[in-house]
PDB file of N, CA, C and O in Angstrom:
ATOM      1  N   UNK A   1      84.109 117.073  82.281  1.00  0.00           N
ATOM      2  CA  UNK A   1      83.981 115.616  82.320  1.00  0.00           C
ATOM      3  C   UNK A   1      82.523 115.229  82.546  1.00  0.00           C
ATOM      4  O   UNK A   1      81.763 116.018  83.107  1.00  0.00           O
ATOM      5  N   UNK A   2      82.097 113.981  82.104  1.00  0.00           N
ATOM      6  CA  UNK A   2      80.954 113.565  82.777  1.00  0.00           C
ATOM      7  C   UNK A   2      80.829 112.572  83.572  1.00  0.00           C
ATOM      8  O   UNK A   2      80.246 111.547  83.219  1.00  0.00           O
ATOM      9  N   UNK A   3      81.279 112.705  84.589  1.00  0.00           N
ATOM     10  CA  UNK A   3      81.568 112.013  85.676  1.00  0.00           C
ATOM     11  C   UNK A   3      80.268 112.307  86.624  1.00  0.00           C
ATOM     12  O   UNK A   3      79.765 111.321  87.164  1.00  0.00           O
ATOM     13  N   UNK A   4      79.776 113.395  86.830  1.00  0.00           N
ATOM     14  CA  UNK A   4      78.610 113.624  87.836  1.00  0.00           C
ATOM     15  C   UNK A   4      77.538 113.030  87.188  1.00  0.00           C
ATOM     16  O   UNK A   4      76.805 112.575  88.066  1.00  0.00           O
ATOM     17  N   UNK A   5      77.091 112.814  86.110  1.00  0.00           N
ATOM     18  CA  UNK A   5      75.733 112.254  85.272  1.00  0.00           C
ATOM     19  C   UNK A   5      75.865 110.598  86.010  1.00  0.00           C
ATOM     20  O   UNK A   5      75.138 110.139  86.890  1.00  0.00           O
ATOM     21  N   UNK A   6      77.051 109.914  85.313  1.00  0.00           N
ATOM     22  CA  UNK A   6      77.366 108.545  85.583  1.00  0.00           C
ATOM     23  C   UNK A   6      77.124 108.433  87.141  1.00  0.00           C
ATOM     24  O   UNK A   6      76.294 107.655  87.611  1.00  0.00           O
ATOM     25  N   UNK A   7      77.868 109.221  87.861  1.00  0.00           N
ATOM     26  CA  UNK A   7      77.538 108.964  88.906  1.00  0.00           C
ATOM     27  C   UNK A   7      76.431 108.825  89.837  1.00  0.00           C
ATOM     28  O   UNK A   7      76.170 107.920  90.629  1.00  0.00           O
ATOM     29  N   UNK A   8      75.656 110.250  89.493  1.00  0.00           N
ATOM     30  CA  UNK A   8      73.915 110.535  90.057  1.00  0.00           C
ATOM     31  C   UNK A   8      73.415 109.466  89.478  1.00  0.00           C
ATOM     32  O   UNK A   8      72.448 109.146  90.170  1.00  0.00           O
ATOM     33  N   UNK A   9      73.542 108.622  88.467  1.00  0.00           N
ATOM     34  CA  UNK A   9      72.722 107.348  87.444  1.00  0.00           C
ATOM     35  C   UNK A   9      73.357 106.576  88.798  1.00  0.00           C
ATOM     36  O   UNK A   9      72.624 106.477  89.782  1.00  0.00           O
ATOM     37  N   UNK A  10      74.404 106.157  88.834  1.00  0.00           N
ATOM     38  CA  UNK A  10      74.659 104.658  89.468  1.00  0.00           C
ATOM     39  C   UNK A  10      74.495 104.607  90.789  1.00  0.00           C
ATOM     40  O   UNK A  10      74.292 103.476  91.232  1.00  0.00           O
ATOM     41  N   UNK A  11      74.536 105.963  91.970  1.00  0.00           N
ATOM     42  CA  UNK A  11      73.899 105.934  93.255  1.00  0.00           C
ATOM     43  C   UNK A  11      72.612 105.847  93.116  1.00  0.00           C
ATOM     44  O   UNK A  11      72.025 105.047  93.845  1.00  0.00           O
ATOM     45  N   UNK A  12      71.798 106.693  92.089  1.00  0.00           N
ATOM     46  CA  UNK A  12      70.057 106.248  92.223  1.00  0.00           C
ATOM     47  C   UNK A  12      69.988 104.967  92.060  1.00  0.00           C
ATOM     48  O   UNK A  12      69.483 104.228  92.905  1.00  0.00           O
ATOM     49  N   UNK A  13      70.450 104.592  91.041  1.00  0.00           N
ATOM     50  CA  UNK A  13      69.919 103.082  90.584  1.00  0.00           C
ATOM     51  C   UNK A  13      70.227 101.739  91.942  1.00  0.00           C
ATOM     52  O   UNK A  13      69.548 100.782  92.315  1.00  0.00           O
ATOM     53  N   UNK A  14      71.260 102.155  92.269  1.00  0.00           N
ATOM     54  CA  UNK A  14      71.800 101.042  93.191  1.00  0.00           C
ATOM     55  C   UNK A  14      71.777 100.845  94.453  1.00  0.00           C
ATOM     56  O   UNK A  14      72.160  99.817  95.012  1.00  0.00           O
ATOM     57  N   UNK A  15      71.201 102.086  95.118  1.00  0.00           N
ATOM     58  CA  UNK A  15      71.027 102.462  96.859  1.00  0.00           C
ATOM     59  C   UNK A  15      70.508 102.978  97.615  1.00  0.00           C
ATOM     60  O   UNK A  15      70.272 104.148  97.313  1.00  0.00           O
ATOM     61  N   UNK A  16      70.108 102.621  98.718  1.00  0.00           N
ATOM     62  CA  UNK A  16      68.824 103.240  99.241  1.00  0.00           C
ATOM     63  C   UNK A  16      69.605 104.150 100.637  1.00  0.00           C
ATOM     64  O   UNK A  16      69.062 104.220 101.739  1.00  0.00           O
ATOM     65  N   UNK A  17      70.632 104.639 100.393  1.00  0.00           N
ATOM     66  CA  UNK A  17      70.939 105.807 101.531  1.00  0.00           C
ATOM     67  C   UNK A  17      71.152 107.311 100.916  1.00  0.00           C
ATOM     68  O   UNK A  17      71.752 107.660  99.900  1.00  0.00           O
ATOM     69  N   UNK A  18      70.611 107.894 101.667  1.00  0.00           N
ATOM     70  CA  UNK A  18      70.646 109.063 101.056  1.00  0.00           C
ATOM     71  C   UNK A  18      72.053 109.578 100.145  1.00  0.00           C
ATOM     72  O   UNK A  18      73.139 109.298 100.652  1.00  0.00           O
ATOM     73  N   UNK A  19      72.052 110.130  99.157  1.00  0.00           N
ATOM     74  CA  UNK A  19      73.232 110.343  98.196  1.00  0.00           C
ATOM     75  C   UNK A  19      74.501 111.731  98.594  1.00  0.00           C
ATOM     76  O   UNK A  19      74.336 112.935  98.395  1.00  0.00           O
ATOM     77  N   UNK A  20      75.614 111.107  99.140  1.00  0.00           N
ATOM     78  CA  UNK A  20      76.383 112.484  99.511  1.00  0.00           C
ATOM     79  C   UNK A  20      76.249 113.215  98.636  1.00  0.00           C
ATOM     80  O   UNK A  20      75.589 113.026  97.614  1.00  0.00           O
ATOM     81  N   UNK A  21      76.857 114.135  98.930  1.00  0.00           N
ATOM     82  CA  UNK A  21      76.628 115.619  98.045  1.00  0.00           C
ATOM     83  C   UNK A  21      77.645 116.122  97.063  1.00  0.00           C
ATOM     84  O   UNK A  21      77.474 116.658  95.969  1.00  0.00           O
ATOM     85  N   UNK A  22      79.115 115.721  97.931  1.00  0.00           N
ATOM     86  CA  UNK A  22      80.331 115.811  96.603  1.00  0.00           C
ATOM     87  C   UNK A  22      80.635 115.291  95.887  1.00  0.00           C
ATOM     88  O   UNK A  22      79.892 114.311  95.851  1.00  0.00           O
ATOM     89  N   UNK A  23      81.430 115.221  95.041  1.00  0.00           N
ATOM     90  CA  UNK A  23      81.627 114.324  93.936  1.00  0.00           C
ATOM     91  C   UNK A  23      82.450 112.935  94.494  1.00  0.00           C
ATOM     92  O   UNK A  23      82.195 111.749  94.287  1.00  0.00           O
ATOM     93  N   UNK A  24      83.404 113.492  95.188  1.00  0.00           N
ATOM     94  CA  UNK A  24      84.463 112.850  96.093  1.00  0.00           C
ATOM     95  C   UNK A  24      83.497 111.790  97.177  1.00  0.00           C
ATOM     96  O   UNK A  24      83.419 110.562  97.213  1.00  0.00           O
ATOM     97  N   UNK A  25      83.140 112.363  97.623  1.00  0.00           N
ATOM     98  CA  UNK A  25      82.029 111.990  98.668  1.00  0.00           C
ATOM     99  C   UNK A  25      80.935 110.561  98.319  1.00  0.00           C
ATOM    100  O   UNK A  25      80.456 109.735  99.097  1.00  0.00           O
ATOM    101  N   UNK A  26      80.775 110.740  96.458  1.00  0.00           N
ATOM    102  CA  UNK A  26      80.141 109.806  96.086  1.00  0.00           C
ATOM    103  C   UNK A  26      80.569 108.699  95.451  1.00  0.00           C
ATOM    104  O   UNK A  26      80.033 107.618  95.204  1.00  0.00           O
ATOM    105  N   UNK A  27      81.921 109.287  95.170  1.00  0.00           N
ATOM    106  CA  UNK A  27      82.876 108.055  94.901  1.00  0.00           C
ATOM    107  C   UNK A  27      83.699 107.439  95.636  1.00  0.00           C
ATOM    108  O   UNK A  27      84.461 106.686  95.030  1.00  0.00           O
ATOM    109  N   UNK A  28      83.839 107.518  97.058  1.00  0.00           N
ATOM    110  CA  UNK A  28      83.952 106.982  98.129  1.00  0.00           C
ATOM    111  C   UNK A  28      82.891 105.882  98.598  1.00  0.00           C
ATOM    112  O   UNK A  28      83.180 104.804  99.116  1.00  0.00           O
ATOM    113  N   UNK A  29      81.537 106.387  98.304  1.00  0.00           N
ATOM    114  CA  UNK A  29      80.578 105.702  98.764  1.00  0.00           C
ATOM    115  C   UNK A  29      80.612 104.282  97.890  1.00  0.00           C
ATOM    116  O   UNK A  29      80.903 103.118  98.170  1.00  0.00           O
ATOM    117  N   UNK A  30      80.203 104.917  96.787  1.00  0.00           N
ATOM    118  CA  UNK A  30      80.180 103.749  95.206  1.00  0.00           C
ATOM    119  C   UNK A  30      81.415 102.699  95.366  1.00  0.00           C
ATOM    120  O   UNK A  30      81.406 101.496  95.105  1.00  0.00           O
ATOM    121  N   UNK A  31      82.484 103.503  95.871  1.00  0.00           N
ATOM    122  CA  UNK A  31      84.004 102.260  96.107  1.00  0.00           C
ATOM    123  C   UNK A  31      83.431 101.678  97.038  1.00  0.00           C
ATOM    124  O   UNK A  31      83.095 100.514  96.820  1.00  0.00           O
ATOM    125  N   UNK A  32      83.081 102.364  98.570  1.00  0.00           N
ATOM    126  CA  UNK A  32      82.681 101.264  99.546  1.00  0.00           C
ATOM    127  C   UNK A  32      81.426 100.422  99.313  1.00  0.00           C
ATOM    128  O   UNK A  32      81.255  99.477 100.083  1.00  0.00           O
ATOM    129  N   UNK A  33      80.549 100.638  98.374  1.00  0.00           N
ATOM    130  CA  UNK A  33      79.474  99.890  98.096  1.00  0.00           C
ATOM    131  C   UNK A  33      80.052  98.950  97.207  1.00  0.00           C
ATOM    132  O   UNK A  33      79.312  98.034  96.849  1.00  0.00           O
ATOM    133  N   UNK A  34      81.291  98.974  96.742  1.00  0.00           N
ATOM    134  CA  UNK A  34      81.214  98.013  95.580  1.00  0.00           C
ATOM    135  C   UNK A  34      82.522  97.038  96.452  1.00  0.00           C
ATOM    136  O   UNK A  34      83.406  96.504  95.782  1.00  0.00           O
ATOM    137  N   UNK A  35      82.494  96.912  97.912  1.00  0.00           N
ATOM    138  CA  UNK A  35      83.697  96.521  98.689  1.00  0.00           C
ATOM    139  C   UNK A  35      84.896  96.835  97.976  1.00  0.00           C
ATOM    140  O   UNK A  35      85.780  96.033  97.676  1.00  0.00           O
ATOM    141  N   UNK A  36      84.863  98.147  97.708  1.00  0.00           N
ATOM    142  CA  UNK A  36      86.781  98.375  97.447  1.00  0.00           C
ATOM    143  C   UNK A  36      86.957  98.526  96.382  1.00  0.00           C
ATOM    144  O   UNK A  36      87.856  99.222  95.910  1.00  0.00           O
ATOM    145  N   UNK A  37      86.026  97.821  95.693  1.00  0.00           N
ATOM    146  CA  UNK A  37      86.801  97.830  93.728  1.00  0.00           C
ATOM    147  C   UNK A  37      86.289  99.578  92.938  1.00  0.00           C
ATOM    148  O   UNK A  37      85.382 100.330  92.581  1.00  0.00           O
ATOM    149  N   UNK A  38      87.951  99.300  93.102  1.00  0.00           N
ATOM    150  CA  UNK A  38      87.812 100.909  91.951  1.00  0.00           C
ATOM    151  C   UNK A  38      87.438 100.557  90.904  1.00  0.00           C
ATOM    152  O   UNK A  38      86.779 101.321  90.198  1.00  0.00           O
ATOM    153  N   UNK A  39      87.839  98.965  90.405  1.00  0.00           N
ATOM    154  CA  UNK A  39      87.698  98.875  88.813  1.00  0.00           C
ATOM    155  C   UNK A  39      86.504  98.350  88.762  1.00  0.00           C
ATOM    156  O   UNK A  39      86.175  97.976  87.637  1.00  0.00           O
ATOM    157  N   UNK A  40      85.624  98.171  89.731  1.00  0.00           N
ATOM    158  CA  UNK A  40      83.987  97.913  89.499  1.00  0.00           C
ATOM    159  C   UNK A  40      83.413  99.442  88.747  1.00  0.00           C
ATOM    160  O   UNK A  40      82.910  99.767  87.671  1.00  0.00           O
ATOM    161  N   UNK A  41      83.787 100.052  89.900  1.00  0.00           N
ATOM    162  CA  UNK A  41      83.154 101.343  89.767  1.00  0.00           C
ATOM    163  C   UNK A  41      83.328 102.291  88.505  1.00  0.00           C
ATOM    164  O   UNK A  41      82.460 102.933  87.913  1.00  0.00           O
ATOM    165  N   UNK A  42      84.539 102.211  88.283  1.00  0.00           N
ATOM    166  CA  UNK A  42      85.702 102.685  87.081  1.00  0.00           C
ATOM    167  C   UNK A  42      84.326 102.275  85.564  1.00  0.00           C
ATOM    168  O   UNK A  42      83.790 103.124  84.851  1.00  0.00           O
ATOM    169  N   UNK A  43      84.152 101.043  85.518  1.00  0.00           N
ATOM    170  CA  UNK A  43      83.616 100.430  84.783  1.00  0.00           C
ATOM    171  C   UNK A  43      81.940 100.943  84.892  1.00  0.00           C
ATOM    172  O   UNK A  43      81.367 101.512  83.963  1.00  0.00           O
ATOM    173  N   UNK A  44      81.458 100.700  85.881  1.00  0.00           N
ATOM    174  CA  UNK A  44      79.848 101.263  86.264  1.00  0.00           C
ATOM    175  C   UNK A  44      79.959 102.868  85.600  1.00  0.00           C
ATOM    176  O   UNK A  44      78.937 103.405  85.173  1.00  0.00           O
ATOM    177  N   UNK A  45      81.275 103.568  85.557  1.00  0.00           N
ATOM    178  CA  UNK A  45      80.941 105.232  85.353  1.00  0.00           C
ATOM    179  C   UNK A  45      81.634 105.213  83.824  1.00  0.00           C
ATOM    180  O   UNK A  45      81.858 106.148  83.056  1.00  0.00           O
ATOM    181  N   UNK A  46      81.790 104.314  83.740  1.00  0.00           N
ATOM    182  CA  UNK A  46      82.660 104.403  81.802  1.00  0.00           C
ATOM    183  C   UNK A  46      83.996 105.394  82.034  1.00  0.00           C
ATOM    184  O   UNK A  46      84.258 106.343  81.295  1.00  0.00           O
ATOM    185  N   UNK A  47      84.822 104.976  83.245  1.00  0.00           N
ATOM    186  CA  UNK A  47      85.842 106.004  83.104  1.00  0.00           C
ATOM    187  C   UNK A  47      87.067 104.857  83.469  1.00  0.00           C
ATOM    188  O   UNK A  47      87.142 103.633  83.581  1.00  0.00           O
ATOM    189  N   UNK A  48      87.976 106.041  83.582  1.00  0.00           N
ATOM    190  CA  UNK A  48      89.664 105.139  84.225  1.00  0.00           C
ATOM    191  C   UNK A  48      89.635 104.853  85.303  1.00  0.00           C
ATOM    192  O   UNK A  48      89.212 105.758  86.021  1.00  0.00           O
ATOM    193  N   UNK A  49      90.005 103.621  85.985  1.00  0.00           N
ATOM    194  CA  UNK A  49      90.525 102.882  87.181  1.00  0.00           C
ATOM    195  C   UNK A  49      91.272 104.245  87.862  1.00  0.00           C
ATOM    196  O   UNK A  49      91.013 104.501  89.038  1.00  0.00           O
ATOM    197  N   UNK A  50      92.154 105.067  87.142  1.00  0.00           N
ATOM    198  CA  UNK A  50      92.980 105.909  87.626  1.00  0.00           C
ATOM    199  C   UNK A  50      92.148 107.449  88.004  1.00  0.00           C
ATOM    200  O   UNK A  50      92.610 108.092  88.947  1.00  0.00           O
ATOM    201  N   UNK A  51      91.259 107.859  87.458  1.00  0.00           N
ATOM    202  CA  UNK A  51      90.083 108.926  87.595  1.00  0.00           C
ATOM    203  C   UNK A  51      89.197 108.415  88.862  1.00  0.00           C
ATOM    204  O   UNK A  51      88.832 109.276  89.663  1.00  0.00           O
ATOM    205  N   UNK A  52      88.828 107.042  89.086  1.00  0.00           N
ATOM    206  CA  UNK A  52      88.394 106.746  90.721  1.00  0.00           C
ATOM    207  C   UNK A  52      89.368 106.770  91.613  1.00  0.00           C
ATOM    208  O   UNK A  52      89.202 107.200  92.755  1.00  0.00           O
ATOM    209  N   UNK A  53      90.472 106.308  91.168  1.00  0.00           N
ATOM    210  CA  UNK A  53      91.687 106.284  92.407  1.00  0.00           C
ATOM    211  C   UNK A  53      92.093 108.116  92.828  1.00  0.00           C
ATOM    212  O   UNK A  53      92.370 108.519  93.957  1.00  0.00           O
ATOM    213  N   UNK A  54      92.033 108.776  91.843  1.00  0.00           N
ATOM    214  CA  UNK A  54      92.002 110.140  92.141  1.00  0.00           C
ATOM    215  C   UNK A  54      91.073 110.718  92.952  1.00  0.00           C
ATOM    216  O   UNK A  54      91.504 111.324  93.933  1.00  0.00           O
ATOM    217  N   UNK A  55      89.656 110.663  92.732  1.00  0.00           N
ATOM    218  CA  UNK A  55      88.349 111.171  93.618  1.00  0.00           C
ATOM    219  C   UNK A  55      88.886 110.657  94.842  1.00  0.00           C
ATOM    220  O   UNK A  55      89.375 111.330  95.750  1.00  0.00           O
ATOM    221  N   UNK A  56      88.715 109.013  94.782  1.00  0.00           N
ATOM    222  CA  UNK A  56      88.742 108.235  96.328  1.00  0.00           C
ATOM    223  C   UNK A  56      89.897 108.927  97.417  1.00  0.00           C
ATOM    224  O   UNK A  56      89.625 108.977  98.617  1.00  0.00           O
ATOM    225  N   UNK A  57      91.262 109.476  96.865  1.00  0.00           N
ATOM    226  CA  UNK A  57      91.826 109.396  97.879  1.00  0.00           C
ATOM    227  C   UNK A  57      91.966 110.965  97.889  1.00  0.00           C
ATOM    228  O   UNK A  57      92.989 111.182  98.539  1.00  0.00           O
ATOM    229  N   UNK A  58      91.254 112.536  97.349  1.00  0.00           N
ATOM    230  CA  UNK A  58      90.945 113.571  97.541  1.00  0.00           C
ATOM    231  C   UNK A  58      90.289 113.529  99.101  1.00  0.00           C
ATOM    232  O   UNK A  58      89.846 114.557  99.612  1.00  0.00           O
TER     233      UNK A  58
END
C-alpha cells in the first residue's frame, strides 16, 4: 500500500511535533489533529474512511 508516503507528506506538511514512528501511531495522531475525522484524514491520504478506522483502532 502507499499509505506511509501519504502519510510522512501530511505529518511534515501540517505539524510541528515530532512525528511518531508507527504507522498506527501516525494515524492516531493525524485523526487527533484533524479532531476525530477519519474522513478528513481518509481524504488528506487518498484512501478509505474504512483503512483509517482500521490503523486508528490497532
Amino acid at each position: 500500500m502507499a499509505i506511509d508516503p501519504a502519510l510522512n507528506r501530511a505529518l511534515e506538511a501540517a505539524f510541528t511535533r515530532p512525528m511518531p514512528k508507527s504507522a498506527p501511531a501516525q494515524m492516531r495522531y493525524l485523526v487527533r489533529q484533524h479532531k476525530g475525522s477519519t474522513k478528513a484524514v481518509a481524504q488528506l491520504l487518498g484512501v478509505s474512511q474504512r483503512t483509517v478506522e482500521r490503523y486508528v483502532r490497532d
